[in-house]
C-alpha positions as CSV (number, residue, x, y, z in Angstrom):
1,X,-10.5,-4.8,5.8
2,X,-9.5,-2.9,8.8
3,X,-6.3,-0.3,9.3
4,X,-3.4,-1.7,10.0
5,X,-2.0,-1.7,13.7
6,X,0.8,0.7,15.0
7,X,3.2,-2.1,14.9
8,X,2.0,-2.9,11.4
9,X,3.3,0.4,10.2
10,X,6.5,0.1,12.2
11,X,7.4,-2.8,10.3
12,X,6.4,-1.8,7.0
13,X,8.5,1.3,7.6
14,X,11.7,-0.4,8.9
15,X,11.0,-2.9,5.9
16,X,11.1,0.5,3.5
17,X,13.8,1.9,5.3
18,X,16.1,-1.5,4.8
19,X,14.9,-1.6,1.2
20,X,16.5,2.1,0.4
21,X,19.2,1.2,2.1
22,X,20.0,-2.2,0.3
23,X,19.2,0.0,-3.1
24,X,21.4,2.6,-1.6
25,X,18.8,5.3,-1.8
26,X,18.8,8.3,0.4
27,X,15.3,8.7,2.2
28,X,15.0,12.4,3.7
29,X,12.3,11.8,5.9
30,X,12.5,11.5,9.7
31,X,11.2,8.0,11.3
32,X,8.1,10.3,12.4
33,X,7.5,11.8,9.0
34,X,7.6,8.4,7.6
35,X,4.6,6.8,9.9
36,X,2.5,9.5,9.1
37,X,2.8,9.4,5.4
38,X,2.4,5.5,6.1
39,X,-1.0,6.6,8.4
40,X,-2.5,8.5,5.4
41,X,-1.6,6.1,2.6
42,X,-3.6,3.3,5.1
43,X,-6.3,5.9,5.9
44,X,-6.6,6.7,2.0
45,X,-7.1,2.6,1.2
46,X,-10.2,2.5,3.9
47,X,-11.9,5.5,2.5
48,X,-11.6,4.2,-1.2
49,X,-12.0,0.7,-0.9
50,X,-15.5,1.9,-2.5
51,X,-14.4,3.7,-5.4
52,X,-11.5,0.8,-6.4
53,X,-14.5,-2.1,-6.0
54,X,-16.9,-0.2,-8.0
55,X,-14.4,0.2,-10.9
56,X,-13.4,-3.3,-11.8
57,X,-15.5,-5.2,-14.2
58,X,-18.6,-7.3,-12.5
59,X,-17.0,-9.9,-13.2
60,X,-13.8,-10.0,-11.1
61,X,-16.1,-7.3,-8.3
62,X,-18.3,-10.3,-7.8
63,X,-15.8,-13.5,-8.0
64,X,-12.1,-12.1,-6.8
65,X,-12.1,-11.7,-2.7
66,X,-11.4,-8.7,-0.6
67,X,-7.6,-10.7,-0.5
68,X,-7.3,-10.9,-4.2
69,X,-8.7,-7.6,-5.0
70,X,-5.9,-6.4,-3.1
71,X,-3.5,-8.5,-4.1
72,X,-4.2,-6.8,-8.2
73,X,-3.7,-3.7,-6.9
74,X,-0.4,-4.2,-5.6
75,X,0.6,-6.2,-8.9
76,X,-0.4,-3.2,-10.9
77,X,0.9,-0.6,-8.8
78,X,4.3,-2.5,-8.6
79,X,4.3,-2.8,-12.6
80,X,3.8,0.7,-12.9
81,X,6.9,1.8,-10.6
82,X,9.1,-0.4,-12.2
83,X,8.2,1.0,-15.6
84,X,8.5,4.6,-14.4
């Protein structure tokens, strides 16, 4: 997988940003301050794309693709916020 583009992140942020707002939560963050948290959660995925490959069971390492792996992830880490 590759980083995602400048306009990438500039629509995932307005996305976030409309999301709060429809939950009517307050985000204190400037536009700027929200791209570059957005930069380093991206950066963070391509330098640990390793670690989260080498942790699942052979099984699913060898049979789920890059799209699914990724796809889990966001199932789990979606579960666990709405838990929290």
């Amino acid at each position: 997988m590759t980083l995602l583009t400048t306009e990438q992140k500039q629509e995932i942020a307005t996305d976030y940003q409309d999301e709060l707002s429809r939950a009517r939560e307050e985000l204190n963050l400037t536009k700027s301050d929200l791209l570059s948290a957005l930069n380093s959660i991206d950066q963070w995925i391509e330098d640990n794309q390793s670690a989260y490959n080498a942790s699942l069971p052979l099984p699913a390492r060898t049979e789920l693709n890059a799209r699914q792996k990724s796809r889990l992830l966001t199932i789990v880490a979606n579960k666990r916020y709405e838990v929290s």
